[in-house]
LUMVEX-66478 format. One record per residue (C-alpha): residue in one letter; x, y, z. Coordinates in steps of 0.2 Angstrom, whole numbers. Each point is the difference from the previous one (the first is absolute). Layout:
// residues N
<loza><residu>a</residu><x>X</x><y>Y</y><z>Z</z></loza>
...
//
This chain:
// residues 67
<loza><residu>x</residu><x>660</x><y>301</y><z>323</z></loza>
<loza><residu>x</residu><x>8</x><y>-16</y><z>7</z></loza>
<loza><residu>x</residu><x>16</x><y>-1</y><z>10</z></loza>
<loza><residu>x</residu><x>10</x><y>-10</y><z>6</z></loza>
<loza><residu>x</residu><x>16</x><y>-1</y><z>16</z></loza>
<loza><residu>x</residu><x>15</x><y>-8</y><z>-5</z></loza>
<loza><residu>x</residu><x>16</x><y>1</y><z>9</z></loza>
<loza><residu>x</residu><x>5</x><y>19</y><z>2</z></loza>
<loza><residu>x</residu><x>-16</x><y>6</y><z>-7</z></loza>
<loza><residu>x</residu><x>-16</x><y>0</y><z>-10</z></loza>
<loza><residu>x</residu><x>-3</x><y>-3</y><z>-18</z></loza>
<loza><residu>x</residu><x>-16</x><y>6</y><z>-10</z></loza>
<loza><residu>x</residu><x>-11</x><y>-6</y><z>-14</z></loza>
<loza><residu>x</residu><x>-16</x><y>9</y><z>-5</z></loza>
<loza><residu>x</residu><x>-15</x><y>-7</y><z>-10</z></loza>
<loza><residu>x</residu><x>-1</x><y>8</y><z>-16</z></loza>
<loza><residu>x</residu><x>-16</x><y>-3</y><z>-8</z></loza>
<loza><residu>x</residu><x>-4</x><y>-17</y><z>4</z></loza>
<loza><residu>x</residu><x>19</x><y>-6</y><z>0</z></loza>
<loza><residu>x</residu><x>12</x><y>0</y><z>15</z></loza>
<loza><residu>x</residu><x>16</x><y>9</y><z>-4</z></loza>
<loza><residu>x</residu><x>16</x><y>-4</y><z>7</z></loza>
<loza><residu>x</residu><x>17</x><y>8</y><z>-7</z></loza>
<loza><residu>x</residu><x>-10</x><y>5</y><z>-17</z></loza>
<loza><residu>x</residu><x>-6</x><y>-18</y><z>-1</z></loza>
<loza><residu>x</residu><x>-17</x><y>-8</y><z>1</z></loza>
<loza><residu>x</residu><x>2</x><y>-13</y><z>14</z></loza>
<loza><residu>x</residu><x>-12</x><y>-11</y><z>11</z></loza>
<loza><residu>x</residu><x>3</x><y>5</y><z>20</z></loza>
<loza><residu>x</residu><x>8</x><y>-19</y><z>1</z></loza>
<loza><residu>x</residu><x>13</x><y>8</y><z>-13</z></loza>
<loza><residu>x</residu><x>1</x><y>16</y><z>9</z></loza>
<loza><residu>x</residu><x>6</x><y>-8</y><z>17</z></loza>
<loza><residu>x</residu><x>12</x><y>-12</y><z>-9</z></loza>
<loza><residu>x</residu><x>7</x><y>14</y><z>-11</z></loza>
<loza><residu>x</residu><x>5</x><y>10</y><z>17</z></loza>
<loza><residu>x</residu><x>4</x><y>-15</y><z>8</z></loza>
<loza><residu>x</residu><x>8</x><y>-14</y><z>-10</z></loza>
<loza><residu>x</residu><x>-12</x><y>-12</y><z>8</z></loza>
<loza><residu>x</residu><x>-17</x><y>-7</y><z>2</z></loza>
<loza><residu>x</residu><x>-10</x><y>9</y><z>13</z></loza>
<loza><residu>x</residu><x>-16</x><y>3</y><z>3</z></loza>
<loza><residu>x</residu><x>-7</x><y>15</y><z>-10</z></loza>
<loza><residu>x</residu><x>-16</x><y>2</y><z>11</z></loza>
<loza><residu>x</residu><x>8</x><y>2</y><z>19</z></loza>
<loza><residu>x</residu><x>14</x><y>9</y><z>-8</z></loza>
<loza><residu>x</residu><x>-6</x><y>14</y><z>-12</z></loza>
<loza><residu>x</residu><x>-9</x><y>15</y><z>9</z></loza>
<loza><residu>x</residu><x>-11</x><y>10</y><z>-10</z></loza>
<loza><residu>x</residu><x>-6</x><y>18</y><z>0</z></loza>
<loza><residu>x</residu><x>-17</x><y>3</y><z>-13</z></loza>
<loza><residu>x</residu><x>-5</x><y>18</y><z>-4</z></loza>
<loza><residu>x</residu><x>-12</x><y>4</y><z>16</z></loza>
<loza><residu>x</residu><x>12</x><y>-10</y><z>12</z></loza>
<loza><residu>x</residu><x>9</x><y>11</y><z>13</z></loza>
<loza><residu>x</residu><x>13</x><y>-14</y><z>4</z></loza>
<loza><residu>x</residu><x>6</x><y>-14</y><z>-6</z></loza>
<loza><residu>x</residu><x>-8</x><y>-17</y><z>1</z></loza>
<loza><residu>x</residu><x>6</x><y>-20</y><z>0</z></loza>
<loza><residu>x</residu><x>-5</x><y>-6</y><z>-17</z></loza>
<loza><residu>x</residu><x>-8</x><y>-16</y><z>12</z></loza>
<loza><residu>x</residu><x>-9</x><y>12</y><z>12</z></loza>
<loza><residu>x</residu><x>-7</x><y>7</y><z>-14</z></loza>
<loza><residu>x</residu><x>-5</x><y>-17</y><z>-10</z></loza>
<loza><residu>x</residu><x>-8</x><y>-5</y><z>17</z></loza>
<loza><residu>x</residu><x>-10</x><y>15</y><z>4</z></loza>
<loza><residu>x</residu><x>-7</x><y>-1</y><z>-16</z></loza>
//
């Protein structure tokens, strides 16, 4: 699952498959954060992501770097 803080609160996608969902459509995480936002951001320092085994939930750019 991928989330993301805007504002007042979050706003969720999960990954289906191999496809991110966001509001029952496929988008890219570049399109998730500028669907919530209205502008360019970017995706990697502000989409946290929790996998199946993870007990909390990660920065997407931790993650990439740990990796």
């Amino acid at each position: 699952k991928l989330r993301m803080r805007y504002r007042n609160g979050y706003h969720y996608a999960e990954v289906i498959e191999d496809d991110l969902i966001y509001g029952g459509e496929k988008v890219s995480p570049s399109e998730f954060t500028f669907k919530v936002t209205n502008t360019s951001r970017n995706a990697w320092r502000d989409i946290e992501v929790m996998r199946p085994n993870d007990s909390q939930w990660r920065v997407a750019d931790i993650l990439r770097r740990a990796e």
